[in-house]
C-alpha positions in Angstrom: 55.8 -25.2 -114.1 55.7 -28.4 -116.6 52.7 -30.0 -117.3 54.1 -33.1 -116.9 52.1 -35.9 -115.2 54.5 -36.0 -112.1 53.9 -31.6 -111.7 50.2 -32.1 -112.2 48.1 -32.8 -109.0 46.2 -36.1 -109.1 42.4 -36.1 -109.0 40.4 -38.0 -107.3 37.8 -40.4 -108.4 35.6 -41.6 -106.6 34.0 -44.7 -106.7 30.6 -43.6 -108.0 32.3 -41.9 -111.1 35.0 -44.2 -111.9 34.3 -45.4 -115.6 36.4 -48.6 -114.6 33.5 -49.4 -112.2 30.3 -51.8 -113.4 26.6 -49.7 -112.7 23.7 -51.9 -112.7 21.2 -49.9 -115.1 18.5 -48.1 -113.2 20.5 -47.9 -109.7 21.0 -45.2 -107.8 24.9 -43.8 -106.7 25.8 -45.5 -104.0 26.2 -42.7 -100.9 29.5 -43.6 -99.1 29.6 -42.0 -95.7 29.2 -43.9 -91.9 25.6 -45.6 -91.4 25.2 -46.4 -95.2 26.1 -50.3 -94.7 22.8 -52.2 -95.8 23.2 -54.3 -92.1 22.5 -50.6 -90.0 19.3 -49.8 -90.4 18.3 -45.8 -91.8 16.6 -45.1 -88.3 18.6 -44.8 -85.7 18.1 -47.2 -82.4 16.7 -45.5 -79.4 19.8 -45.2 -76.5 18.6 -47.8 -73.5 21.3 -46.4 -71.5 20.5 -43.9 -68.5 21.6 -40.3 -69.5 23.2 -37.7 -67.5 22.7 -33.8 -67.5 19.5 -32.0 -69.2 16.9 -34.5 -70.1 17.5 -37.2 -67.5 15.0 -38.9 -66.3 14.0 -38.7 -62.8 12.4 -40.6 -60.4 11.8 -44.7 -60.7 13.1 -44.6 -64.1 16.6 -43.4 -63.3 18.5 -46.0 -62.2 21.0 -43.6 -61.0 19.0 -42.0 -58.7 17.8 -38.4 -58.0 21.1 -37.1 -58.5 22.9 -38.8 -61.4 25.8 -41.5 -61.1 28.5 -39.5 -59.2 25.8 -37.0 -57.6 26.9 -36.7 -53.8 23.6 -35.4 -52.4 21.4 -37.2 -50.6 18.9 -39.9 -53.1 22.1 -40.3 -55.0 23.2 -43.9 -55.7 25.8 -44.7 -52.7 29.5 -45.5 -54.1 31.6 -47.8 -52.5 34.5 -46.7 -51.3 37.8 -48.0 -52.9 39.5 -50.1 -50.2 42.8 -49.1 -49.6 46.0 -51.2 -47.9 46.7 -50.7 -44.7 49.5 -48.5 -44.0 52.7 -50.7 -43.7 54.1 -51.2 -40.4 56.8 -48.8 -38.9 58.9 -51.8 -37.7 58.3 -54.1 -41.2 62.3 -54.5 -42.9 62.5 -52.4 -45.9 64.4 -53.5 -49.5 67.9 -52.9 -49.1 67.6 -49.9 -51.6 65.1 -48.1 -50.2 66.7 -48.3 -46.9 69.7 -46.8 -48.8 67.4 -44.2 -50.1 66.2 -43.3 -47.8 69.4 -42.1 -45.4 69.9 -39.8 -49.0 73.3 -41.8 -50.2 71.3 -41.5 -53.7 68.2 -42.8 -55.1 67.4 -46.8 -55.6 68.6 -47.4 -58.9 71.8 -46.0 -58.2 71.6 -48.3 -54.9 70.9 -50.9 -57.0 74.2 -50.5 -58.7 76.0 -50.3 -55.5 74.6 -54.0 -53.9 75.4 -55.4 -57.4 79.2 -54.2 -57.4 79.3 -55.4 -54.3 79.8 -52.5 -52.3 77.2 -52.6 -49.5 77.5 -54.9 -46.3 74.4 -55.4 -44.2 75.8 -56.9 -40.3 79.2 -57.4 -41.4 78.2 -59.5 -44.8 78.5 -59.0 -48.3 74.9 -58.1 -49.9 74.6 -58.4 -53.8 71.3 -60.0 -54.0 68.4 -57.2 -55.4 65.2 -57.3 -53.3 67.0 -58.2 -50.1 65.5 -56.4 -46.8 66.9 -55.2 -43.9 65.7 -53.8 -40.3 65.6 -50.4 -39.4 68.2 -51.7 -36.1 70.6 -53.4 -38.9 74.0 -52.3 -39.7 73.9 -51.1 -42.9 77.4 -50.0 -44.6 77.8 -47.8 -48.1 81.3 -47.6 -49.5 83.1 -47.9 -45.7 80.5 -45.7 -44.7 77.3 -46.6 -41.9 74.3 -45.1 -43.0 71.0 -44.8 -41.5 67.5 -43.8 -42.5 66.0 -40.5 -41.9 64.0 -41.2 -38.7 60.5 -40.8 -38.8 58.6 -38.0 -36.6 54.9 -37.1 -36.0 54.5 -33.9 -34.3 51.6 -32.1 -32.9 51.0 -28.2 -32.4 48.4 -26.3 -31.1 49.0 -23.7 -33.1 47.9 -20.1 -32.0 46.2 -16.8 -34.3 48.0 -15.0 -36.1 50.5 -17.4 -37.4 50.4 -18.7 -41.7 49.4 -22.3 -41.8 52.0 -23.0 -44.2 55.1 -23.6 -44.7 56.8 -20.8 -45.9 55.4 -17.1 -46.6 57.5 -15.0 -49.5 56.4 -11.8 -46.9 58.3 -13.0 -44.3 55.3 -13.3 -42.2 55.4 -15.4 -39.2 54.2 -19.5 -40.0 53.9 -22.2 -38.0 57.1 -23.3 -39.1 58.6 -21.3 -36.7 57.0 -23.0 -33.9 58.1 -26.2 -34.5 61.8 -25.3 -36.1 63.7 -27.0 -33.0 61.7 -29.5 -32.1 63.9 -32.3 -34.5 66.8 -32.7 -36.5 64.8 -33.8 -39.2 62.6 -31.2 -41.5 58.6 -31.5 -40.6 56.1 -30.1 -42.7 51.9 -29.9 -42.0 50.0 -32.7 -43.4 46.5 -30.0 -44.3 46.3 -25.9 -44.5 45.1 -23.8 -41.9 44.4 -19.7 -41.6 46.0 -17.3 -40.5 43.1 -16.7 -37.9 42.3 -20.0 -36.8 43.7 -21.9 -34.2 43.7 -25.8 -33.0 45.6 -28.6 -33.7 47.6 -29.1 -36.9 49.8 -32.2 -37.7 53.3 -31.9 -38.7 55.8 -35.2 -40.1 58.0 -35.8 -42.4 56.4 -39.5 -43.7 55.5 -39.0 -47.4 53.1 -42.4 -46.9 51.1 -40.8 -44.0 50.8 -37.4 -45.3 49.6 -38.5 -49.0 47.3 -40.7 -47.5 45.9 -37.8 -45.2 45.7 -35.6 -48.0 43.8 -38.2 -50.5 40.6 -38.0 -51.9 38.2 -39.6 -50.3 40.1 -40.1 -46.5 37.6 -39.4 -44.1 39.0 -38.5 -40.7 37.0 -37.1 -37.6 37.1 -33.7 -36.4 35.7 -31.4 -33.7 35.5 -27.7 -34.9 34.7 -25.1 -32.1 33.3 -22.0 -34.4 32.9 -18.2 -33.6 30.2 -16.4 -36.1 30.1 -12.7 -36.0 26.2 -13.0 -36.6 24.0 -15.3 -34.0 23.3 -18.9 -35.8 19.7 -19.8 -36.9 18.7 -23.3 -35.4 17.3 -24.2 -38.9 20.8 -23.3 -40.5 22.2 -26.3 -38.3 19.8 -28.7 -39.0 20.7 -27.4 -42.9 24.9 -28.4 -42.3 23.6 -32.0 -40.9 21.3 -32.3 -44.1 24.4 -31.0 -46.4 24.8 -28.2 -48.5 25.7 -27.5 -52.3 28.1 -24.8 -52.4 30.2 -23.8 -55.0 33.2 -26.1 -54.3 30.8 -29.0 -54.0 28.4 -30.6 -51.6 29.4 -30.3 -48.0 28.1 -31.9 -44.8 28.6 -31.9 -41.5 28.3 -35.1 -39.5 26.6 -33.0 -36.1 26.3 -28.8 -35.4 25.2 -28.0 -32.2 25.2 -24.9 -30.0 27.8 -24.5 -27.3 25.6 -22.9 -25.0 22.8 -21.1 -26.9 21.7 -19.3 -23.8 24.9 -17.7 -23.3 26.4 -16.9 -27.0 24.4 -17.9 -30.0 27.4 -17.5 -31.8 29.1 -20.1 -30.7 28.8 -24.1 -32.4 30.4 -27.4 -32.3 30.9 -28.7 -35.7 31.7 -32.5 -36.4 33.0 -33.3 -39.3 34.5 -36.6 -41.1 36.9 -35.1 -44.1 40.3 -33.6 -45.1 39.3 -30.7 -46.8 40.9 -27.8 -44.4 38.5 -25.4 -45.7 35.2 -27.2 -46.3 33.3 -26.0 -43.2 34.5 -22.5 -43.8 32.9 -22.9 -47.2 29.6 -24.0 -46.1 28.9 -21.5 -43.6 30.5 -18.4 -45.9 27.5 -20.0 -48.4 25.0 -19.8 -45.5 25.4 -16.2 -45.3 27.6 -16.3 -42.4 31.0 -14.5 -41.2 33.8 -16.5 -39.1 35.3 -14.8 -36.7 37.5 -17.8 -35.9 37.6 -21.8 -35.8 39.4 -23.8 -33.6 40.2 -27.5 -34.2 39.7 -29.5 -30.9 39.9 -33.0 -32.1 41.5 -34.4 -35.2 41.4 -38.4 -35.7 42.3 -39.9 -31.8 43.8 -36.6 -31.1 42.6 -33.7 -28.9 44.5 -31.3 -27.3 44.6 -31.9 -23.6 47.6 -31.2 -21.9 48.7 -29.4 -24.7 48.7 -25.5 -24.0 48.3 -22.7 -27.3 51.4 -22.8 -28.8 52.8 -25.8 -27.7 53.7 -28.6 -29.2 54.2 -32.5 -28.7 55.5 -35.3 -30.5 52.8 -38.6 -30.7 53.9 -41.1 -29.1 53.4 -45.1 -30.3 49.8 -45.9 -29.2 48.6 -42.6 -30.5 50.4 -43.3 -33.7 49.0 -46.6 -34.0 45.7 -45.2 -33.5 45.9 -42.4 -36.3 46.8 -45.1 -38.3 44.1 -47.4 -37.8 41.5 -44.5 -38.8 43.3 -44.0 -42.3 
């Protein structure tokens, strides 16, 4: 290699040994380095702010409460709940291209480029304005061709033992899909998970908005659980699910547990709970020490399943729509 200044690598010089600098006689190098700014002072400040894990105060002096900030259990600081918008109306108009979306001519910005070329006619008329909106009972035309929307269906099953709580099983294995295959033209899918054992009602649609919004953190809907133990329940083990429970996938807690008829089977309970976690009250009894034999949803939201034999299913009609609704 030469030893020319370009193949040599450059040094460094730092500012305390840098001949070109000026030294006051008698000073010591400067330290370079975070925190050596005459303005911060050599000690550091003591931290006001609350802390969180080991060494967290307790009692009056935590502001957060016996549990910490986003501690769950009872003492902990309440949260207020995000407030979500109301779902939107079944009969509201929808924009021109999601109307066209959603009959599956193609996706919006592609509909887009269709009401611009002019090639879309809502009642007869011309439409090339973006953001218009149409009614689901308009006449919507594509390219010469009516279209409607994929229609909306809410479906509920009672669904019997032995059948997956899924929708689809690589083992071939029966599923509740194949209880509810005729029942539209239109694909429905179950808004929560159930096993293979239990039994009860389970909710089937095909509305993206109603299921994500069943399925999201934080919705708390009311349900009646009637559960069979293979050991006899302890009557301080209920009064424990009312109080809540810390289990390994969290703090759970049911909202009432009471004995069907304690006289008669011991291992028999009513459970009320108000959550969407499918699996939660499984959770907190398996953590009690407990073996389920089987659970059996009774009531979910304004639903129950009167008139509605095992196996059976029925689709909701408007008022009990509106009133699943109102509870999300």
């Amino acid at each position: 290699m030469s030893d020319s200044p370009r193949s040599r690598k450059p040094q460094r010089t730092g500012r305390s040994e840098n001949p070109s600098r000026r030294k006051s006689e008698g000073s010591e190098p400067e330290k370079r380095g975070f925190g050596t700014r005459k303005s911060l002072s050599d000690k550091p400040k003591e931290d006001s702010r609350p802390t969180r894990g080991k060494g967290k105060p307790h009692g009056k002096d935590n502001p957060f409460g016996k549990g910490g900030g986003n501690d769950r259990r009872p003492g902990g600081r309440p949260q207020k709940p995000k407030k979500r918008p109301p779902l939107k109306d079944l009969d509201a108009p929808l924009r021109l291209n999601k109307f066209i979306a959603n009959s599956g001519v193609c996706v919006r910005r592609q509909a887009d480029l269709l009401i611009t070329a002019g090639a879309v006619t809502v009642n007869g008329e011309v439409v090339t304005a973006l953001g218009s909106k149409v009614h689901a009972t308009d006449e919507v035309v594509v390219e010469g061709q009516r279209i409607k929307p994929e229609k909306k269906h809410y479906l509920l099953l009672n669904k019997p033992k032995n059948f997956l709580g899924t929708a689809g099983d690589k083992q071939g294995r029966r599923t509740v899909m194949d209880l509810v295959k005729n029942a539209t033209r239109e694909v429905l899918f179950p808004v929560d998970k159930m096993e293979r054992m239990d039994t009860g009602l389970l909710l089937f649609t095909n509305d993206p908005e109603m299921s994500e919004r069943l399925r999201a953190h934080g919705t708390k809907i009311r349900q009646l659980f009637h559960v069979t133990l293979r050991q006899k329940m302890r009557s301080e083990h209920l009064v424990a699910m009312t109080e809540g429970v810390e289990t390994e996938s969290g703090y759970i807690k049911a909202s009432s547990a009471e004995f069907v008829d304690e006289s008669k089977s011991p291992k028999e309970i009513g459970v009320e709970m108000h959550s969407n976690r499918p699996k939660a009250l499984a959770k907190m009894l398996e953590h009690l020490g407990y073996d389920v034999e089987r659970i059996d949803r009774t009531i979910l939201g304004p639903l129950t399943k009167r008139d509605l034999p095992r196996g059976h299913w029925r689709l909701l009609d408007r008022e009990e729509l509106n009133l699943l609704r109102m509870t999300l």
